[in-house]
C-alpha positions as CSV (number, residue, x, y, z in Angstrom):
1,X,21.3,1.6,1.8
2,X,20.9,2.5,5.9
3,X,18.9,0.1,7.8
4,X,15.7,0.6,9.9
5,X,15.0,-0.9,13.3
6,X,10.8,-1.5,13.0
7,X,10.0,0.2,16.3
8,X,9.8,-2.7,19.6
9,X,9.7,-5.4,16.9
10,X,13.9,-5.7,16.8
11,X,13.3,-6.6,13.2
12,X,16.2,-4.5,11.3
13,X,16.0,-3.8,8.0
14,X,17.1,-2.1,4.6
15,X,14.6,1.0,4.1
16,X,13.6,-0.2,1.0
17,X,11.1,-2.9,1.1
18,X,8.8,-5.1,-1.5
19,X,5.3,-5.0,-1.9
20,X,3.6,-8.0,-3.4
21,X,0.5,-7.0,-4.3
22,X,1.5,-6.1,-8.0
23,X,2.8,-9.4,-8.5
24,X,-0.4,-11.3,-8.2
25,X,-1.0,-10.1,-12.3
26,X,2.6,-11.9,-13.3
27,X,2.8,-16.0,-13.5
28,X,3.9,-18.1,-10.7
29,X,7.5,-18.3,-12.8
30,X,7.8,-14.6,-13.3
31,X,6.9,-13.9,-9.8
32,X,9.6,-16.2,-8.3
33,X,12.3,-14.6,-10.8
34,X,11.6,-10.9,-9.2
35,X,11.5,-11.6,-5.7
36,X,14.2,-13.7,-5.9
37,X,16.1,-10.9,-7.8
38,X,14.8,-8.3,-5.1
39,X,16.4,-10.9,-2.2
40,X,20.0,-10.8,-4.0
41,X,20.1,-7.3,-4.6
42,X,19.2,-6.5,-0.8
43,X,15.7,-6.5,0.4
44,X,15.1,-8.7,3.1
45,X,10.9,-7.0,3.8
46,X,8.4,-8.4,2.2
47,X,4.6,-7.5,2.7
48,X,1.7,-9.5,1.1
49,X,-1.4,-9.7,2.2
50,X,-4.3,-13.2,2.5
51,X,-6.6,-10.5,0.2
52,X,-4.0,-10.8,-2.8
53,X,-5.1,-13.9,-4.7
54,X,-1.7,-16.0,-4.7
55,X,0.4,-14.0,-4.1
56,X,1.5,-15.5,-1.0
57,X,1.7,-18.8,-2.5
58,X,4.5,-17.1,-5.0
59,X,6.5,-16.1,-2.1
60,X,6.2,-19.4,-0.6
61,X,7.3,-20.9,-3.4
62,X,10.6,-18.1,-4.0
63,X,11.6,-18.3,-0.3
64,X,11.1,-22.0,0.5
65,X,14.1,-23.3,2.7
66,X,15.0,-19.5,3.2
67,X,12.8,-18.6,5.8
68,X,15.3,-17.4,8.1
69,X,17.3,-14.9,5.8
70,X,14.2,-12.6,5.6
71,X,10.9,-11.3,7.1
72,X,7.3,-11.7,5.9
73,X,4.5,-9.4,6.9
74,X,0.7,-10.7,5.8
75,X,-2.4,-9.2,6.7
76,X,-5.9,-10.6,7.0
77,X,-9.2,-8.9,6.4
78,X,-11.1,-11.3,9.0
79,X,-14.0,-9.4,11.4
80,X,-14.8,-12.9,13.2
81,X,-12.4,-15.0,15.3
82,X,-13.3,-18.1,13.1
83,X,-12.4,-16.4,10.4
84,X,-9.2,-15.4,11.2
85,X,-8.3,-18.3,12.3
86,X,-9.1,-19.8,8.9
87,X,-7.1,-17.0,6.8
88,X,-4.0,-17.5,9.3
89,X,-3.5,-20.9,8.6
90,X,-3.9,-20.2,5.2
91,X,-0.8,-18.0,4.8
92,X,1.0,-20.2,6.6
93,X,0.5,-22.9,4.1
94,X,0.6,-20.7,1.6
95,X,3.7,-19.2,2.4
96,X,5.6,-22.6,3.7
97,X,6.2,-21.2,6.6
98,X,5.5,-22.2,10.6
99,X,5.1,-18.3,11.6
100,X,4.9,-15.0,10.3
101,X,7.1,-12.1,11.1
102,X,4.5,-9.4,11.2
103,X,0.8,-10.0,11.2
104,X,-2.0,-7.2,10.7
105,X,-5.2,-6.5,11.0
106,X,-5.8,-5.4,7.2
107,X,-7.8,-1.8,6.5
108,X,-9.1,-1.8,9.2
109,X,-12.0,0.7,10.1
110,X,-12.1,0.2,13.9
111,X,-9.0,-0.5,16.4
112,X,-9.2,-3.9,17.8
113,X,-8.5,-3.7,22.1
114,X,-8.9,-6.3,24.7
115,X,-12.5,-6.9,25.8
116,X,-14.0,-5.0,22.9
117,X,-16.6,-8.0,22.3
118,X,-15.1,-8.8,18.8
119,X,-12.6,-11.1,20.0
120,X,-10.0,-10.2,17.0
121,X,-7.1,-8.6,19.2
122,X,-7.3,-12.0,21.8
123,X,-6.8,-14.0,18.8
124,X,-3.8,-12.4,17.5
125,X,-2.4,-12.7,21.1
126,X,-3.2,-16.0,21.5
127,X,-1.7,-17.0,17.7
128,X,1.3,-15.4,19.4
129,X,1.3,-17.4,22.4
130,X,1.3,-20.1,20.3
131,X,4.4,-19.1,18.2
132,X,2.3,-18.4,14.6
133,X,2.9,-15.1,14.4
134,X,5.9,-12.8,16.1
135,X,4.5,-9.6,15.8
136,X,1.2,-7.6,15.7
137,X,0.4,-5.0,13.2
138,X,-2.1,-3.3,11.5
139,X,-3.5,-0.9,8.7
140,X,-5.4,1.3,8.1
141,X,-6.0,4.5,5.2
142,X,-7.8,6.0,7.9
143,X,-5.8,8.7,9.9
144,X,-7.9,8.8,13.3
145,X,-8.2,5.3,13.4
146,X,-5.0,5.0,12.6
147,X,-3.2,7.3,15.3
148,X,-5.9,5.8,17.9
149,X,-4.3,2.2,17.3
150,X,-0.5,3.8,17.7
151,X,-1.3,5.7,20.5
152,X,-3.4,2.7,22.1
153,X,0.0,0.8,22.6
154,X,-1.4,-2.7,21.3
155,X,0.5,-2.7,17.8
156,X,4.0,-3.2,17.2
157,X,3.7,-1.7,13.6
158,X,1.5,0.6,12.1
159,X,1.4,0.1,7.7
160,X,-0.7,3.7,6.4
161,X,0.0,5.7,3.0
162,X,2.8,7.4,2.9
163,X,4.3,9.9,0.2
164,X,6.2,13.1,-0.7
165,X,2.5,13.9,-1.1
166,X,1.7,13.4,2.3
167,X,0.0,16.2,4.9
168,X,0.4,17.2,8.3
169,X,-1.4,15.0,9.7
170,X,0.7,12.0,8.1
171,X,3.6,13.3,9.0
172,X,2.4,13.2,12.8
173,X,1.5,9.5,12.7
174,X,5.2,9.0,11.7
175,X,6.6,11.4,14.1
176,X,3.9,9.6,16.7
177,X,4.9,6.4,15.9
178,X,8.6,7.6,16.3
179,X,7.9,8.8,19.3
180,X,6.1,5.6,21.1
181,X,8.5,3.0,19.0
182,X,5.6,1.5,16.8
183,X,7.6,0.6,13.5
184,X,6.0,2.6,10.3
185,X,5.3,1.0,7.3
186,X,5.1,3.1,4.1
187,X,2.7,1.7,1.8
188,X,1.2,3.5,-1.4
189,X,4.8,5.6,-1.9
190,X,4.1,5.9,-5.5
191,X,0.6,7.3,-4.5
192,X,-1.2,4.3,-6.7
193,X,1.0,5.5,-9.2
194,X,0.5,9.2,-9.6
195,X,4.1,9.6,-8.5
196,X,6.7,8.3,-11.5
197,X,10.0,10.0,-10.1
198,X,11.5,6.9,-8.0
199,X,14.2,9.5,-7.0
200,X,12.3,11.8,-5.1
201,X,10.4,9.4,-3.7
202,X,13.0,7.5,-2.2
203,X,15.0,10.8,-1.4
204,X,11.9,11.5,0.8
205,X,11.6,8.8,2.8
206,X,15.0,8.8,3.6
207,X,14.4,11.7,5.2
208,X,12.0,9.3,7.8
209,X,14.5,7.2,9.5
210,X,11.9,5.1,11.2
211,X,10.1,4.5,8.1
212,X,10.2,1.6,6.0
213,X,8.6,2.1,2.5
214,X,7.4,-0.9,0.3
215,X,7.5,-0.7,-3.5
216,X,4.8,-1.9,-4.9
217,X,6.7,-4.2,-8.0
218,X,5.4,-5.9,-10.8
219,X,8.0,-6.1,-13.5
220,X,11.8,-6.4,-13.9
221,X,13.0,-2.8,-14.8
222,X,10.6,-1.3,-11.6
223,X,12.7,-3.8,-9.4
224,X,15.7,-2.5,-11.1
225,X,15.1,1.3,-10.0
226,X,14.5,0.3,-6.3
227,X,17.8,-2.0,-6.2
228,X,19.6,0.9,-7.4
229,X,19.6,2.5,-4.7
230,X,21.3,-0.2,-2.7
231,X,23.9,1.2,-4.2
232,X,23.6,4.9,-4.1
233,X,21.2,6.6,-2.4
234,X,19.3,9.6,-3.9
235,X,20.4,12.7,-2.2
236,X,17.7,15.1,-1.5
237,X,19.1,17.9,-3.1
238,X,18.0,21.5,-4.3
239,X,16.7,20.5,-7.4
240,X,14.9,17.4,-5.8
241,X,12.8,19.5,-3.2
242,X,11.3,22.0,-5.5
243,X,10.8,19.0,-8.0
244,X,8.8,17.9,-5.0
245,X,7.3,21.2,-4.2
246,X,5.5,21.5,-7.6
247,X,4.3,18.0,-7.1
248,X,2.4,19.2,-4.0
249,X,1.0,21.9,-5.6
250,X,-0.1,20.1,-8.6
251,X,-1.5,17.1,-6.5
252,X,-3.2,19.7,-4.1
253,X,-6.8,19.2,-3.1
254,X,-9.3,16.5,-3.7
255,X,-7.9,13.9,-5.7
256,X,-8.6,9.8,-6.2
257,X,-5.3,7.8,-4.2
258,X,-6.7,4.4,-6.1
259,X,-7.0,2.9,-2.1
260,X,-10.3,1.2,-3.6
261,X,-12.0,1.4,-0.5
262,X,-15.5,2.6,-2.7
263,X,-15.7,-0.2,-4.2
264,X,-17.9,-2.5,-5.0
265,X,-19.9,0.0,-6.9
266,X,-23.9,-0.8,-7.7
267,X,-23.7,0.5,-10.9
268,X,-19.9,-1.3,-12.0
269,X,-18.2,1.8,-12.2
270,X,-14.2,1.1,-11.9
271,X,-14.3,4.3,-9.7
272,X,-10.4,3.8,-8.0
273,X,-9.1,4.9,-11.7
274,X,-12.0,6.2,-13.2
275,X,-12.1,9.1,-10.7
276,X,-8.6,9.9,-11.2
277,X,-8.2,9.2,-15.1
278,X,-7.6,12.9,-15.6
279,X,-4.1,13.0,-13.5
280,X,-3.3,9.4,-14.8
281,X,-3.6,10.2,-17.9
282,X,-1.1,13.5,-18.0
283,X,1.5,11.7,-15.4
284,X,1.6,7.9,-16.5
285,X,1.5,7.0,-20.9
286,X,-1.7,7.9,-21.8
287,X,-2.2,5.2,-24.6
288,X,-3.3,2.6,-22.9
289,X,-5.9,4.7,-20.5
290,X,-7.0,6.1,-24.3
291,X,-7.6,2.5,-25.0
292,X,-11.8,1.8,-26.1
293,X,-12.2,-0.3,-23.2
294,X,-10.7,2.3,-21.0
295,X,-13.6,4.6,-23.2
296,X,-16.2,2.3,-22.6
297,X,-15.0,2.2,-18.6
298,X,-15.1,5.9,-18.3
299,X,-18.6,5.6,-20.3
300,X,-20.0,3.6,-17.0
301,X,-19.6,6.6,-15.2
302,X,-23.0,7.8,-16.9
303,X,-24.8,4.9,-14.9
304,X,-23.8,6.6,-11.7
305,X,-27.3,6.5,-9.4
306,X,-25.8,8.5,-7.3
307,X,-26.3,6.4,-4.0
308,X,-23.9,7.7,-2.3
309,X,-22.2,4.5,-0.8
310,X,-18.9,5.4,-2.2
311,X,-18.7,8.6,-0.5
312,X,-20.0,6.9,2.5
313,X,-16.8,4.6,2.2
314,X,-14.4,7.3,1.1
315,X,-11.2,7.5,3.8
316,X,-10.6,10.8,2.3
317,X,-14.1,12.4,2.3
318,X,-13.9,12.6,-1.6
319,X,-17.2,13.7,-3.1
320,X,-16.8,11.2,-5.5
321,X,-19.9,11.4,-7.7
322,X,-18.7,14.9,-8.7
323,X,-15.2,13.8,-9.2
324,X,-16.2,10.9,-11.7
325,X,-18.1,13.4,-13.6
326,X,-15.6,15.8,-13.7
327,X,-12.9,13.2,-15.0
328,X,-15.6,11.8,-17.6
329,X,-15.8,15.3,-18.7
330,X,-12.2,16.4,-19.3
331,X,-12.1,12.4,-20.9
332,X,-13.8,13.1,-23.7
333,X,-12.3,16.5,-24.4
334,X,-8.9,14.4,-24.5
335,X,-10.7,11.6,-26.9
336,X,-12.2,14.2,-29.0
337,X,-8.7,16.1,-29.7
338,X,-9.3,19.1,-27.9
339,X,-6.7,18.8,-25.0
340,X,-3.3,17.0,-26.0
341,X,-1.6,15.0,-23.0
């Protein structure tokens, strides 16, 4: 597995990082086992973020007396100085740790500059005055803001969606961050888990040399696929492209990415899977979506009011009320036996 230089940062590593999030839904014990298992088989990134319950605490407690054989990225969601603050000494307690490797700004909606009135980019230069942190990052799902905080030259990384199903205008915030040496994170490389060929989607981003994806992994055999390729990389072949190709196609258009960013909803509509049930249910085992609470989730989608704040929220501009109606529909028409997935 070829290594990655993350832009300025100097940090080198393997293209093939770990994401945490998954692993807040496993036990402290399980949790150690995997990323312990993912740090002997050869990653050496490792992204978690103050917004995922305890899962910082589990990679405290799996690195402890480690610290210097690998790198730690954690974000914070904080919009007030005092509350960052509060959330970065947080993760470094809950992480064991006297700094952090990389440190971003977490979905953020806005990029943070000098004299702005917020205070939020003086206080990650101050934390890195004082040593806390080494390196300042961000992420975003939002493309404009997103290429605004590259181009800005204030952040060392950049973290943003990434995937074989990605569009032009991804693929210039990669080749932009390329350009002005901002290291790229890949998160969401499994497109919230519409993409189930770890092949191809490794194969991709290999073709990225300045991108470093992280897996989101939860259980044993997942980590298993991605330390695989420690040992032989996926060539993108023939076969693998127009595998690919037919993804795009199929994936086209207006479709839920699970980012969440709609939610809460007023009326308790789970809409991050409920607006994409119809694709999850044809690409991922279908008998747990089919299960009656997943019915009586999809059912919720009739107590829509139709306020509009999810659109409002959307990243992608997703019409969303029409989506979760469309999804209800072709739901029942797989409960009822008239489509077979």
């Amino acid at each position: 597995m070829r290594n990655v230089t993350l832009g300025k940062t100097g940090i080198v590593v393997p293209q093939n990082g770990f994401g945490a999030l998954p692993i807040q839904r496993d036990d402290m014990e399980m949790s150690v086992e995997i990323l312990r298992k993912a740090y002997e088989g050869g990653m050496r990134y490792f992204d978690t973020a103050r917004a995922y319950s305890d899962s910082e605490e589990k990679l405290g407690n799996a690195f402890e007396g480690m610290r210097d054989k690998i790198y730690i990225a954690t974000k914070t969601t904080a919009k007030t100085p005092e509350q960052f603050w509060k959330d970065l000494e947080t993760s470094l307690t809950n992480l064991k740790t006297d700094y952090i490797d990389v440190y971003q700004f977490h979905m953020v909606t806005q990029c943070y500059r000098p004299g702005d009135g917020t205070g939020m980019y003086e206080c990650m230069v101050e934390a890195k005055k004082q040593g806390k942190i080494k390196h300042i990052g961000v992420t975003s799902h939002r493309i404009a803001v997103a290429m605004e905080c590259v181009e800005s030259g204030l952040y060392e990384t950049m973290q943003f969606p990434f995937s074989y199903l990605a569009d032009e205008k991804d693929i210039a915030l990669v080749k932009k961050c390329q350009e002005l040496e901002v290291g790229f994170i890949a998160m969401k490389g499994l497109a919230g888990g519409l993409i189930t060929n770890s092949k191809a989607a490794m194969g991709f981003m290999l073709d990225y040399p300045n991108v470093v994806p992280i897996w989101g992994i939860q259980r044993m055999n997942e980590l298993d696929e991605w330390l695989s390729f420690f040992e032989k990389e996926p060539v993108m072949t023939d076969e693998i492209r127009a595998f690919i190709e037919n993804e795009r196609k199929e994936l086209s258009g207006d479709f839920c990415r699970g980012c969440g960013y709609c939610l809460p909803c007023a009326a308790g509509i789970e809409i991050n899977n409920c607006a994409r049930m119809s694709l999850m249910i044809r690409r991922a085992p279908s008998a747990g979506w089919l299960s009656p609470e997943w019915q009586a989730k999809m059912e919720k989608i009739e107590d829509c009011i139709n306020c509009g704040a999810c659109m409002s929220r959307c990243p992608y501009g997703l019409k969303t009320p029409e989506l979760l109606k469309k999804n209800l529909a072709d739901y029942r028409r797989v409960i009822a036996g008239e489509i077979t997935v």
